[in-house]
mmJSON file of the N, C-alpha and C atoms, coordinates in Angstrom:
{"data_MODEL":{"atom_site":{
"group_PDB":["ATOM","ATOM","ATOM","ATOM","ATOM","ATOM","ATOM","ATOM","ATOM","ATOM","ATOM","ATOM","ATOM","ATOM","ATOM","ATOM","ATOM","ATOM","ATOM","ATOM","ATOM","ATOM","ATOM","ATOM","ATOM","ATOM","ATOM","ATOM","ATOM","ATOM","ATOM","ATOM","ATOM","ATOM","ATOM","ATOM","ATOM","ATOM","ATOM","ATOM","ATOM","ATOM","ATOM","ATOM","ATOM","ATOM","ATOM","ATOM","ATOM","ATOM","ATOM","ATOM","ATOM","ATOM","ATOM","ATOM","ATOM","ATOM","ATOM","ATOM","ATOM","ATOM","ATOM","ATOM","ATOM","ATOM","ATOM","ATOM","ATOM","ATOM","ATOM","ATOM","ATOM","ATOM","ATOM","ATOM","ATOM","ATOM","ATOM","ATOM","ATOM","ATOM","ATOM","ATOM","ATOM","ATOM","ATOM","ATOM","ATOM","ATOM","ATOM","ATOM","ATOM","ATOM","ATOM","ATOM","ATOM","ATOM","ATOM","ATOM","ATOM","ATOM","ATOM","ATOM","ATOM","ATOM","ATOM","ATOM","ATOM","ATOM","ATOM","ATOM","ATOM","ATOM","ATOM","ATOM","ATOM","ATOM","ATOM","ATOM","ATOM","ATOM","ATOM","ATOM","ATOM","ATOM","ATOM","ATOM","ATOM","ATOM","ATOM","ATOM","ATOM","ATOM","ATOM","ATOM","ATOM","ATOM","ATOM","ATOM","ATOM","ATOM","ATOM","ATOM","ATOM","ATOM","ATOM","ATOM","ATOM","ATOM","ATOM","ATOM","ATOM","ATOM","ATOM","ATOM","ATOM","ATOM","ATOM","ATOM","ATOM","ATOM","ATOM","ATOM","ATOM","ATOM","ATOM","ATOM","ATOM","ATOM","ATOM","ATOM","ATOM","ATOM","ATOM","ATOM","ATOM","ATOM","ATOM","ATOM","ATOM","ATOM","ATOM","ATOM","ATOM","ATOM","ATOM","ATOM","ATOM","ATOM","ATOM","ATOM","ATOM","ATOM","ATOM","ATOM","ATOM","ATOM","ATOM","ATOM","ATOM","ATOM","ATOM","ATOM","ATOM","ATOM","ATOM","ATOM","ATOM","ATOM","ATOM","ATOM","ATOM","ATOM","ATOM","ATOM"],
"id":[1,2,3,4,5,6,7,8,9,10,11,12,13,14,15,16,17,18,19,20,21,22,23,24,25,26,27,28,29,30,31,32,33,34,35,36,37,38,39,40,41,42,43,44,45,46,47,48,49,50,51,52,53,54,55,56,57,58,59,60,61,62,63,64,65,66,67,68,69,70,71,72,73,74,75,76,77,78,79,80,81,82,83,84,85,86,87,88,89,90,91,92,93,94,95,96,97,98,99,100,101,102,103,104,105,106,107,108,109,110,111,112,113,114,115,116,117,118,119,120,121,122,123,124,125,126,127,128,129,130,131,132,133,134,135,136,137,138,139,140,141,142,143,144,145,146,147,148,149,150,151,152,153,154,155,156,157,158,159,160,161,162,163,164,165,166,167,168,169,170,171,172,173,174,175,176,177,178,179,180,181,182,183,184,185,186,187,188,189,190,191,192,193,194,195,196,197,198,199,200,201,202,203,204,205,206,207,208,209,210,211,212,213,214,215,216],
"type_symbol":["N","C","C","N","C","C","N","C","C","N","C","C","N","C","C","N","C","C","N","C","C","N","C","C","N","C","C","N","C","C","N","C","C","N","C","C","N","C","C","N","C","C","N","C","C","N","C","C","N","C","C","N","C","C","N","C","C","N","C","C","N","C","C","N","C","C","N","C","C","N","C","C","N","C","C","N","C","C","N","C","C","N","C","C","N","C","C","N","C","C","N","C","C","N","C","C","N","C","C","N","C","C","N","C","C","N","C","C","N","C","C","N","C","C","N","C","C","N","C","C","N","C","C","N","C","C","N","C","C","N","C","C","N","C","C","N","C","C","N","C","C","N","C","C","N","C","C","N","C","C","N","C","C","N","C","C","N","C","C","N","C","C","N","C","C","N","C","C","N","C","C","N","C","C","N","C","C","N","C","C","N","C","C","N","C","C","N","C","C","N","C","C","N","C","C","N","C","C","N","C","C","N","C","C","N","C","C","N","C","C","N","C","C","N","C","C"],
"label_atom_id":["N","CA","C","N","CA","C","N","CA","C","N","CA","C","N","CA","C","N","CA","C","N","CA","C","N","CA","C","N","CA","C","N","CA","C","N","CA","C","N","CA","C","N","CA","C","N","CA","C","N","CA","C","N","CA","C","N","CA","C","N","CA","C","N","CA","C","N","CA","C","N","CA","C","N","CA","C","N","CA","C","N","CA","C","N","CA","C","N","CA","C","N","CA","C","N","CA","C","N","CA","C","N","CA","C","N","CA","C","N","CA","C","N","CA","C","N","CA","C","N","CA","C","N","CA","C","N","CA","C","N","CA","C","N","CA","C","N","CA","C","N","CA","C","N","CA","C","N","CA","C","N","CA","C","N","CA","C","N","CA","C","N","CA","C","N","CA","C","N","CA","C","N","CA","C","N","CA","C","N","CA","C","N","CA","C","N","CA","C","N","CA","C","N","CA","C","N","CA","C","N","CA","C","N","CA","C","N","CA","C","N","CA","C","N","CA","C","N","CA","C","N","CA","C","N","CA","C","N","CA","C","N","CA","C","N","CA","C","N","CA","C","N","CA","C","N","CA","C","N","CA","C"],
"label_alt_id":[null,null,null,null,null,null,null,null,null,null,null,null,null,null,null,null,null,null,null,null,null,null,null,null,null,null,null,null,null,null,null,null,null,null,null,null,null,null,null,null,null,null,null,null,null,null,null,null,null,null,null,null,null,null,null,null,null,null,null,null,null,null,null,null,null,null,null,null,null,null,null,null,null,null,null,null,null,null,null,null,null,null,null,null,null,null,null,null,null,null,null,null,null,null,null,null,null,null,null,null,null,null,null,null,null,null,null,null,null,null,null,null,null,null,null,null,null,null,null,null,null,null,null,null,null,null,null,null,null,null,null,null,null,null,null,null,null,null,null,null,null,null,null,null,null,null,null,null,null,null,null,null,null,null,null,null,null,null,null,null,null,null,null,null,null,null,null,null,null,null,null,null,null,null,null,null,null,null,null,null,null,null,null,null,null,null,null,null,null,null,null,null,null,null,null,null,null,null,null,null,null,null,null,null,null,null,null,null,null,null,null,null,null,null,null,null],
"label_comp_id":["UNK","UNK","UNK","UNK","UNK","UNK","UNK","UNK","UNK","UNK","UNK","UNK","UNK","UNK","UNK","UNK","UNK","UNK","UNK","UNK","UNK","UNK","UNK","UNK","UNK","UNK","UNK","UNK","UNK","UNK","UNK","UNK","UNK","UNK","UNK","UNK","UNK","UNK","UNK","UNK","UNK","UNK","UNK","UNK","UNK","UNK","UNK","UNK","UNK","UNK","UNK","UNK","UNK","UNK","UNK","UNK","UNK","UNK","UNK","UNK","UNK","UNK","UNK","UNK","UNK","UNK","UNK","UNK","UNK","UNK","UNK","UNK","UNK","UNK","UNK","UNK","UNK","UNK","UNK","UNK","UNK","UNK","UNK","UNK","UNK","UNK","UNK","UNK","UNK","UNK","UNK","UNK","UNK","UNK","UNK","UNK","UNK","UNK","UNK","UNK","UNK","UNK","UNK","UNK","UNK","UNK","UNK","UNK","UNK","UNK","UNK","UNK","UNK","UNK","UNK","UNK","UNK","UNK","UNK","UNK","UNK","UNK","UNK","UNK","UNK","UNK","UNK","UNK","UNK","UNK","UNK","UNK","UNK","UNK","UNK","UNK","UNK","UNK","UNK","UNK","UNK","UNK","UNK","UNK","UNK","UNK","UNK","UNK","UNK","UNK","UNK","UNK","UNK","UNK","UNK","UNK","UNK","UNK","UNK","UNK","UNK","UNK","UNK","UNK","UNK","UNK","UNK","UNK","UNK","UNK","UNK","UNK","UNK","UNK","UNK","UNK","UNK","UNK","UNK","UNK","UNK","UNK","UNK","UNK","UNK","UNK","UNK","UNK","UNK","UNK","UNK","UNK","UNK","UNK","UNK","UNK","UNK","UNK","UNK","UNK","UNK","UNK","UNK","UNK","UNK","UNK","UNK","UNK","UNK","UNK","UNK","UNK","UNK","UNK","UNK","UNK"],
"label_asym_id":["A","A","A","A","A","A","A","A","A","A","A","A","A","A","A","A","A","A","A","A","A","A","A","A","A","A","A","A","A","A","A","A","A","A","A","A","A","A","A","A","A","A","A","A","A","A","A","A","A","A","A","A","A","A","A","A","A","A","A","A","A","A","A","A","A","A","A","A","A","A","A","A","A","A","A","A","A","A","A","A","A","A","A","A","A","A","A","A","A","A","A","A","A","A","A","A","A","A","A","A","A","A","A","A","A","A","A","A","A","A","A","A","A","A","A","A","A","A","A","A","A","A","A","A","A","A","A","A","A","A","A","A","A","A","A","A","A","A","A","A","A","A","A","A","A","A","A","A","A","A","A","A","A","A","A","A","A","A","A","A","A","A","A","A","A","A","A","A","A","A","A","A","A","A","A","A","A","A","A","A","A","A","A","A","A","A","A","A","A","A","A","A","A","A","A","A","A","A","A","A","A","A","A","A","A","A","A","A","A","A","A","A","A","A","A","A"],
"label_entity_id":["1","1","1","1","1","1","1","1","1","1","1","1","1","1","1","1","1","1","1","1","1","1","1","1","1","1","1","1","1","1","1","1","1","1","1","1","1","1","1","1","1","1","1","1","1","1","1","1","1","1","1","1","1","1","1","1","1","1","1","1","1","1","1","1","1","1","1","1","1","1","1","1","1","1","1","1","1","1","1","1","1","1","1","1","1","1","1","1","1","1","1","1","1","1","1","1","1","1","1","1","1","1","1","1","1","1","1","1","1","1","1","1","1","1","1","1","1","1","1","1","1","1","1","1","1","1","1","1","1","1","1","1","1","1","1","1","1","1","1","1","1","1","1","1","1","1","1","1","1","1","1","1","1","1","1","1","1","1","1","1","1","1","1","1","1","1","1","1","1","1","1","1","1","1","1","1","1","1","1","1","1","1","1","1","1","1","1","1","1","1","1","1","1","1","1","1","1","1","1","1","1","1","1","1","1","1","1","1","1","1","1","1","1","1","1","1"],
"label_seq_id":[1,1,1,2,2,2,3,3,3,4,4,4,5,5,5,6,6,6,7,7,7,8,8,8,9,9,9,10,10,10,11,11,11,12,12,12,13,13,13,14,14,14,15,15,15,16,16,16,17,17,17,18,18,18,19,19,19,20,20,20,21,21,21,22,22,22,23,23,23,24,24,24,25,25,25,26,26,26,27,27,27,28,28,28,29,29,29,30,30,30,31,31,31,32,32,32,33,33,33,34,34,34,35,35,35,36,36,36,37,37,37,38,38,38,39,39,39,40,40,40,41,41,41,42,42,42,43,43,43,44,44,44,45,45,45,46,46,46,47,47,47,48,48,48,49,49,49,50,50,50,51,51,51,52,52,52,53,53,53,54,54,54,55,55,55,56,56,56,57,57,57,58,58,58,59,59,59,60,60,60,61,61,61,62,62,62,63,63,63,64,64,64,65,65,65,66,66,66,67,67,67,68,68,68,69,69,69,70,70,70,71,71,71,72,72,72],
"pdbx_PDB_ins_code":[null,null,null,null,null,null,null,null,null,null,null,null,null,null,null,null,null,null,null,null,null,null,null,null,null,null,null,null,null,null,null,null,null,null,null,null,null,null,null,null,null,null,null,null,null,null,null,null,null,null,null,null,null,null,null,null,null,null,null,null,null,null,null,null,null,null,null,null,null,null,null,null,null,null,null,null,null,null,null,null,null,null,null,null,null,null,null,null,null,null,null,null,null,null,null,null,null,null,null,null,null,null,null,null,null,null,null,null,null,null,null,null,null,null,null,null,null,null,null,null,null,null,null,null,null,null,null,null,null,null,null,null,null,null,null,null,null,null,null,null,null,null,null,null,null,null,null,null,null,null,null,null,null,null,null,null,null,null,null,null,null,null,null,null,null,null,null,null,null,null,null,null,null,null,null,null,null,null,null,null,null,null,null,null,null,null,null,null,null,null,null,null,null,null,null,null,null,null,null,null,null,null,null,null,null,null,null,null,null,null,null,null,null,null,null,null],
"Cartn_x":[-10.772,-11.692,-11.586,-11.506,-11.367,-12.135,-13.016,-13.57,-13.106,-13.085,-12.256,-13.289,-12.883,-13.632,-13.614,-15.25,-14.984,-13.775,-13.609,-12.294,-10.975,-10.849,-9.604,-9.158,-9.987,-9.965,-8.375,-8.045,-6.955,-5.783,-5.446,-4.271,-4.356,-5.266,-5.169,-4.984,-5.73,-5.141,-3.834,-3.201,-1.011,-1.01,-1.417,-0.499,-0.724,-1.691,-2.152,-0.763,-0.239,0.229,1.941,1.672,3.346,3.498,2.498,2.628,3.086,4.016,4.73,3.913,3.995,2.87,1.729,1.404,0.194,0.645,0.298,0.407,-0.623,-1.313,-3.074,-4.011,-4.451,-5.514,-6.462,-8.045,-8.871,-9.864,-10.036,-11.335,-12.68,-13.476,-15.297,-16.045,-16.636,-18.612,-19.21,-20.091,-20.982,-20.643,-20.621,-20.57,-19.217,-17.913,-16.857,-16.387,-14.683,-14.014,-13.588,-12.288,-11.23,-10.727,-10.47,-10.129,-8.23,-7.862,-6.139,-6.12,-5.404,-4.544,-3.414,-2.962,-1.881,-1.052,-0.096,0.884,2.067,1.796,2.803,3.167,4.345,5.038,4.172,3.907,3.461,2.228,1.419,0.438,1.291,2.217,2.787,3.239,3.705,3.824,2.183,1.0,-0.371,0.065,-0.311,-0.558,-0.009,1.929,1.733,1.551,1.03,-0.076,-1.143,-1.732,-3.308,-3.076,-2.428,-1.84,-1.322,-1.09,-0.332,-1.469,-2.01,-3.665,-4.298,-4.648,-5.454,-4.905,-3.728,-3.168,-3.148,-3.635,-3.729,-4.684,-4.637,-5.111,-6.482,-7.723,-8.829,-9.32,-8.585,-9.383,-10.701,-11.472,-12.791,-13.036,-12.145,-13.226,-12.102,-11.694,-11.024,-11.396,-11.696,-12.049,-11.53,-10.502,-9.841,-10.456,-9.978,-10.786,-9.415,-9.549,-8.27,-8.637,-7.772,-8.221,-7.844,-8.567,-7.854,-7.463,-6.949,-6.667,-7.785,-7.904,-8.778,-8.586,-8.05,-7.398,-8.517,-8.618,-9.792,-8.911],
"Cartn_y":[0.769,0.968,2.43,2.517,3.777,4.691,6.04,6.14,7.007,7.65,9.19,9.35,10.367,11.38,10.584,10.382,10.467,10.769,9.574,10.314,9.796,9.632,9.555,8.214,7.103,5.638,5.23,5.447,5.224,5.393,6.668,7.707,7.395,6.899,6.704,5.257,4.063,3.328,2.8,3.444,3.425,3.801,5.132,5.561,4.16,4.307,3.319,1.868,1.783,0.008,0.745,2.271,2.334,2.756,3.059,3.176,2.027,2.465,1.294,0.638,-0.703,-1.246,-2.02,-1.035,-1.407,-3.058,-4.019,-5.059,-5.661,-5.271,-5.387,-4.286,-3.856,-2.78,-3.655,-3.842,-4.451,-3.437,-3.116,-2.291,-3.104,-2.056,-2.785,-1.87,-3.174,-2.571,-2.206,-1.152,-0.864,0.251,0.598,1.767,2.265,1.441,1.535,1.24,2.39,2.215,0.792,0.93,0.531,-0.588,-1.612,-2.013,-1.931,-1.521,-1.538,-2.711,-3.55,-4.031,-4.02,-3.646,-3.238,-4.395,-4.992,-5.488,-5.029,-4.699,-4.144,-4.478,-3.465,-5.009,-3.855,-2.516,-2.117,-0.936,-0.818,1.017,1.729,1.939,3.056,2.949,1.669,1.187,1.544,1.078,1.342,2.363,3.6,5.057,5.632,5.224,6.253,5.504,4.46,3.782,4.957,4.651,5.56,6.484,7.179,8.672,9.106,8.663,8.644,8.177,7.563,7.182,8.217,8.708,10.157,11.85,11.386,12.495,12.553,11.268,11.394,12.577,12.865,13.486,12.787,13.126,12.426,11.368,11.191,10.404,11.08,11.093,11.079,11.318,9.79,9.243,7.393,7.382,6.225,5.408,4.302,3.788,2.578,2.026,1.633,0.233,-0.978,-1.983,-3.027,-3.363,-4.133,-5.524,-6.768,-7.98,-8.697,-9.636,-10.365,-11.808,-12.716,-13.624,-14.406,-15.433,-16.429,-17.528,-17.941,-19.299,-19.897,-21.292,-22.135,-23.391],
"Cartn_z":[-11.167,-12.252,-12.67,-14.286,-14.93,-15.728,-15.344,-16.374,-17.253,-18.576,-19.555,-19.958,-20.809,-21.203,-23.041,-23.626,-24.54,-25.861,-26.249,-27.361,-26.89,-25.723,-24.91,-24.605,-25.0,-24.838,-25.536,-26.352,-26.949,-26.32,-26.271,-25.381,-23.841,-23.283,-21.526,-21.453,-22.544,-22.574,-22.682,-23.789,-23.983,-22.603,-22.178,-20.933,-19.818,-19.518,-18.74,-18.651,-19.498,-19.635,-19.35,-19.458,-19.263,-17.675,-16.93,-15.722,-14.571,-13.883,-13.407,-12.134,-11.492,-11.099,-11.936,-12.942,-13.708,-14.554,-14.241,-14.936,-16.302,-16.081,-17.288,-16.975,-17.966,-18.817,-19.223,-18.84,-19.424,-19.788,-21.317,-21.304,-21.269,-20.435,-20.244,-20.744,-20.799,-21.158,-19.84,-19.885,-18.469,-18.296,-16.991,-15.878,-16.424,-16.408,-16.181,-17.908,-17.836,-19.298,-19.388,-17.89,-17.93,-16.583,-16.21,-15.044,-15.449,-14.519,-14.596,-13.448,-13.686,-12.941,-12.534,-10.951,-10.255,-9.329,-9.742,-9.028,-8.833,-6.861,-6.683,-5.162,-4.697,-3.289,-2.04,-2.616,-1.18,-1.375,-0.698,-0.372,-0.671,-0.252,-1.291,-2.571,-3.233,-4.281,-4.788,-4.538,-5.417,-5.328,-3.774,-4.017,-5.472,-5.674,-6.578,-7.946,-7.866,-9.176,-9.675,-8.509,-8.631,-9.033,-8.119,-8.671,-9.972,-10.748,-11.641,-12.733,-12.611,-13.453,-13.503,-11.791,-11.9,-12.34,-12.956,-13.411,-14.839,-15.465,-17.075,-17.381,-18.645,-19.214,-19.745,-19.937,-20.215,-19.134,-17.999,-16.371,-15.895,-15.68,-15.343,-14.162,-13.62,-12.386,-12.283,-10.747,-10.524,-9.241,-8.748,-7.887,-7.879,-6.381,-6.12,-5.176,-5.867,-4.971,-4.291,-3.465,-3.196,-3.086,-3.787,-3.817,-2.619,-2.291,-1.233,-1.082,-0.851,-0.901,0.192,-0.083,0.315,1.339,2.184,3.041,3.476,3.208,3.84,4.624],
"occupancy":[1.0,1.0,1.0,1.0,1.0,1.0,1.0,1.0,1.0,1.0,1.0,1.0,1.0,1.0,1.0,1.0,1.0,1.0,1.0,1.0,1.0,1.0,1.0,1.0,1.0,1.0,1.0,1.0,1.0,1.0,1.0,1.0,1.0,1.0,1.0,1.0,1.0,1.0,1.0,1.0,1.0,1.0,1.0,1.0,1.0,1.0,1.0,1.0,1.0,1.0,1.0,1.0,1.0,1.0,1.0,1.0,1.0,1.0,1.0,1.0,1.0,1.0,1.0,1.0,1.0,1.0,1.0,1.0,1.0,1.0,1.0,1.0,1.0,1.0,1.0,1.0,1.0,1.0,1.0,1.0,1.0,1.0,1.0,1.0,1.0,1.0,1.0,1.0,1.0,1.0,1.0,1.0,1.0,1.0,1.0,1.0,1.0,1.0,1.0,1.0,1.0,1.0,1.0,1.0,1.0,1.0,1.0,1.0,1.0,1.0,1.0,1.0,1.0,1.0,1.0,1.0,1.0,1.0,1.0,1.0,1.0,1.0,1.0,1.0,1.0,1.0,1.0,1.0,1.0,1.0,1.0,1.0,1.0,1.0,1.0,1.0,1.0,1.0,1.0,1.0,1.0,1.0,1.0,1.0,1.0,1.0,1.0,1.0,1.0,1.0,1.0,1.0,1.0,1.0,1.0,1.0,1.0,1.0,1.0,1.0,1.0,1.0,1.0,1.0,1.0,1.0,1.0,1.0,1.0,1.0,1.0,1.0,1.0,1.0,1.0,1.0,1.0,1.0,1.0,1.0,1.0,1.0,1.0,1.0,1.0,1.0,1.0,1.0,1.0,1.0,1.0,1.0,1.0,1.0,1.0,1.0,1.0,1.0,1.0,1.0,1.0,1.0,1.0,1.0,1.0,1.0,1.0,1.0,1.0,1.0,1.0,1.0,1.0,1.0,1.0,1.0],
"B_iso_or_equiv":[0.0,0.0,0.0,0.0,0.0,0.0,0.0,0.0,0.0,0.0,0.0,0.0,0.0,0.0,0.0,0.0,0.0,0.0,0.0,0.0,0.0,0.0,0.0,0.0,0.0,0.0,0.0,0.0,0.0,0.0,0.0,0.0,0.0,0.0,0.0,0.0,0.0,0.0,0.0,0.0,0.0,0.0,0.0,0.0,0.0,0.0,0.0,0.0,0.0,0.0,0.0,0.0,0.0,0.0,0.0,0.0,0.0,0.0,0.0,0.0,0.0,0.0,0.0,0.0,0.0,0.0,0.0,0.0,0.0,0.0,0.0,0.0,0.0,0.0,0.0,0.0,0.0,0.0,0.0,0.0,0.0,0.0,0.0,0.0,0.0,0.0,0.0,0.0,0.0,0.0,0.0,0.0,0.0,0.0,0.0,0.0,0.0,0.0,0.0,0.0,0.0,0.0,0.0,0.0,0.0,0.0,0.0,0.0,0.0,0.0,0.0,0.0,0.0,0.0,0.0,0.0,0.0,0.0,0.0,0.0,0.0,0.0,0.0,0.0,0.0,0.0,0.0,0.0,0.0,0.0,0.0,0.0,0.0,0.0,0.0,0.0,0.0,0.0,0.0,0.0,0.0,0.0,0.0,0.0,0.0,0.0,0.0,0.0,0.0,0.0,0.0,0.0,0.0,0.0,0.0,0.0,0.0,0.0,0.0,0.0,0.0,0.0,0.0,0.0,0.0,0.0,0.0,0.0,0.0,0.0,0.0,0.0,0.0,0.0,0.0,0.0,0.0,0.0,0.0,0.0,0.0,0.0,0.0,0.0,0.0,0.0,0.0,0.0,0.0,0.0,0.0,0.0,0.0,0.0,0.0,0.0,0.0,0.0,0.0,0.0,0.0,0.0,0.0,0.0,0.0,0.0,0.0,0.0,0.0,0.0,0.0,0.0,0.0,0.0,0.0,0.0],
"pdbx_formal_charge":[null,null,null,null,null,null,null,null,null,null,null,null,null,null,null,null,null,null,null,null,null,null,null,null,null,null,null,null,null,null,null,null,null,null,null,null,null,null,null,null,null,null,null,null,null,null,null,null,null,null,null,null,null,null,null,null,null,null,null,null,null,null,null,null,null,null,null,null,null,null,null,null,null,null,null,null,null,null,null,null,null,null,null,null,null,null,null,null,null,null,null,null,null,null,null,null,null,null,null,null,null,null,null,null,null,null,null,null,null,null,null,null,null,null,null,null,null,null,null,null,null,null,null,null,null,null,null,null,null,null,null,null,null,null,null,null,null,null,null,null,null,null,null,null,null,null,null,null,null,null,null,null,null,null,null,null,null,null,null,null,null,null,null,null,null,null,null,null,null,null,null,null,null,null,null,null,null,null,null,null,null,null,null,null,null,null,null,null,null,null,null,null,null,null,null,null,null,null,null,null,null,null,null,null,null,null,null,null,null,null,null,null,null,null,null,null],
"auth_seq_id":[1,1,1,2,2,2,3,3,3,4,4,4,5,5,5,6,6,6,7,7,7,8,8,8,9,9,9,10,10,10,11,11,11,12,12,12,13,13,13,14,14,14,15,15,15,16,16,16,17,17,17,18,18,18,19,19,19,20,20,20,21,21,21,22,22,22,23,23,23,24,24,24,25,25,25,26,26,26,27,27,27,28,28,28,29,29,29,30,30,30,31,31,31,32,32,32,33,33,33,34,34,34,35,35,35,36,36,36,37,37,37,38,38,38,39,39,39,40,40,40,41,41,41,42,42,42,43,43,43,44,44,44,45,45,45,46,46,46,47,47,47,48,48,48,49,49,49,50,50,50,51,51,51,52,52,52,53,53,53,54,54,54,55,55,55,56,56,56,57,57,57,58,58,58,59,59,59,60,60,60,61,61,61,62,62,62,63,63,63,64,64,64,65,65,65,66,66,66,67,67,67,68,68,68,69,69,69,70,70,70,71,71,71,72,72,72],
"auth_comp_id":["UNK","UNK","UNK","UNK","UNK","UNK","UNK","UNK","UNK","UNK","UNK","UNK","UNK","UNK","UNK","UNK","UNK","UNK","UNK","UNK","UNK","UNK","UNK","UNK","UNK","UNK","UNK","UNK","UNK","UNK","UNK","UNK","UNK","UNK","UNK","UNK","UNK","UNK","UNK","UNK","UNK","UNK","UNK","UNK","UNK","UNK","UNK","UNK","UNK","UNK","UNK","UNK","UNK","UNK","UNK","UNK","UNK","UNK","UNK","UNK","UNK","UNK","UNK","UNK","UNK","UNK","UNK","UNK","UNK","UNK","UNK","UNK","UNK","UNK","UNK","UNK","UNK","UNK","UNK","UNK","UNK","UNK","UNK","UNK","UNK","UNK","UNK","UNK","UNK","UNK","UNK","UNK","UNK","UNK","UNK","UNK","UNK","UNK","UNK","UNK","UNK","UNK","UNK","UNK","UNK","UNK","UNK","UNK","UNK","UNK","UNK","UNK","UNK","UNK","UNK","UNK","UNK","UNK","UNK","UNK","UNK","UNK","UNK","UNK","UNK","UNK","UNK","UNK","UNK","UNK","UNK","UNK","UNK","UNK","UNK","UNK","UNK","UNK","UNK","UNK","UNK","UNK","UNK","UNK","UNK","UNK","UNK","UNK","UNK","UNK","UNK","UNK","UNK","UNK","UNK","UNK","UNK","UNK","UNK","UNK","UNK","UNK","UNK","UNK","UNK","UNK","UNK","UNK","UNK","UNK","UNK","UNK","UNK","UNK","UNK","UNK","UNK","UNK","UNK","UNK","UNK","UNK","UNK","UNK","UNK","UNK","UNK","UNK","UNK","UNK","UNK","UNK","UNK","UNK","UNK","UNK","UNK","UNK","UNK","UNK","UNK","UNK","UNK","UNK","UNK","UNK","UNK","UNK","UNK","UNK","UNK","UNK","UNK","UNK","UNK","UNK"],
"auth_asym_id":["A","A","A","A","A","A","A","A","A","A","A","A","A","A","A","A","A","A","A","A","A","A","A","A","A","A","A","A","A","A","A","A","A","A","A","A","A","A","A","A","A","A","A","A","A","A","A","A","A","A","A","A","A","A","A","A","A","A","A","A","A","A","A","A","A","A","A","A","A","A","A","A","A","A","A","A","A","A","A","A","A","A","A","A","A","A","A","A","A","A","A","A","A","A","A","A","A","A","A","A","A","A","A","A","A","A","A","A","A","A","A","A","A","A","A","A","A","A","A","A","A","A","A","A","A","A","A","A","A","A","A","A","A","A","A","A","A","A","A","A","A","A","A","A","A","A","A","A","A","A","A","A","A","A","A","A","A","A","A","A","A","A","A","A","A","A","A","A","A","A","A","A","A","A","A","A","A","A","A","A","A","A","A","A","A","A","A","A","A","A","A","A","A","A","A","A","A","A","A","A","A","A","A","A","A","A","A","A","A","A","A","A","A","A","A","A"],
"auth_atom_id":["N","CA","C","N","CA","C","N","CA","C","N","CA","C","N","CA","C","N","CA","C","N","CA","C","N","CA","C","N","CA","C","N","CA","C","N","CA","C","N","CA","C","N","CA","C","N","CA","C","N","CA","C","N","CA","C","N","CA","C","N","CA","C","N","CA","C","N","CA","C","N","CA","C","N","CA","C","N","CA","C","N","CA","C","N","CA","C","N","CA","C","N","CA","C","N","CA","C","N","CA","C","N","CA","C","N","CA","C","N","CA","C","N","CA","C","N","CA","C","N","CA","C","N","CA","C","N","CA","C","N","CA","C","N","CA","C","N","CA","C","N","CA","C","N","CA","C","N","CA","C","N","CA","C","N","CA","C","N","CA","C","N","CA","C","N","CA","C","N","CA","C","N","CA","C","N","CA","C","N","CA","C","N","CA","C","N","CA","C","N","CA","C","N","CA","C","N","CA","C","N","CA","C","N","CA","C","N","CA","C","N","CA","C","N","CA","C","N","CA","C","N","CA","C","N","CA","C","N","CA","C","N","CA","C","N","CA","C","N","CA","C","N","CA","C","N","CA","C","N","CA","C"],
"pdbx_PDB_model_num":[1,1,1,1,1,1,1,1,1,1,1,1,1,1,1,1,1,1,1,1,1,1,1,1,1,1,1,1,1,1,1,1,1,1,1,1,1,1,1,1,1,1,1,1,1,1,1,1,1,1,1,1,1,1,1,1,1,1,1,1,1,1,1,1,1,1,1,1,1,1,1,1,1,1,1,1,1,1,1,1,1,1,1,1,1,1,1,1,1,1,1,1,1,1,1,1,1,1,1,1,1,1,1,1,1,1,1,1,1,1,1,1,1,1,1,1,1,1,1,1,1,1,1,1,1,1,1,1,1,1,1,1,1,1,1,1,1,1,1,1,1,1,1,1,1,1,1,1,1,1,1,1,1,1,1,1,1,1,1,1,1,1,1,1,1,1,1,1,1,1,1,1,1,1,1,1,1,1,1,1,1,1,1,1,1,1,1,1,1,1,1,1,1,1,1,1,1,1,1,1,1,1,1,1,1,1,1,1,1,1,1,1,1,1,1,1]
}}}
């Protein structure tokens, strides 16, 4: 989850979709801009996801949730 800086919704969004890993950009309503979605094969594959998010220009604020799969 992504937040920017006023103004910046546009420009962090493009970047956002060219970062590798990143598979979907959803912008939200609420607390939060942006959810990125990251598919990728490893932790170090996210790390330098994230990283690379938190280095845009106009990033805020990023918080990282990891999904999990379900088996019943």
């Amino acid at each position: 989850m992504i937040n920017v800086e006023p103004g910046t919704e546009k420009a962090v969004h493009d970047c956002l979709e060219k970062i590798k890993g990143i598979s979907e950009v959803v912008p939200v309503y609420g607390e939060r801009d942006f959810i990125a979605i990251a598919n990728v094969e490893s932790i170090s594959d996210l790390n330098r996801a994230v990283l690379s998010i938190r280095e845009l220009n106009g990033v805020t604020y990023t918080q990282t949730i990891l999904g999990m799969e379900l088996k019943f």
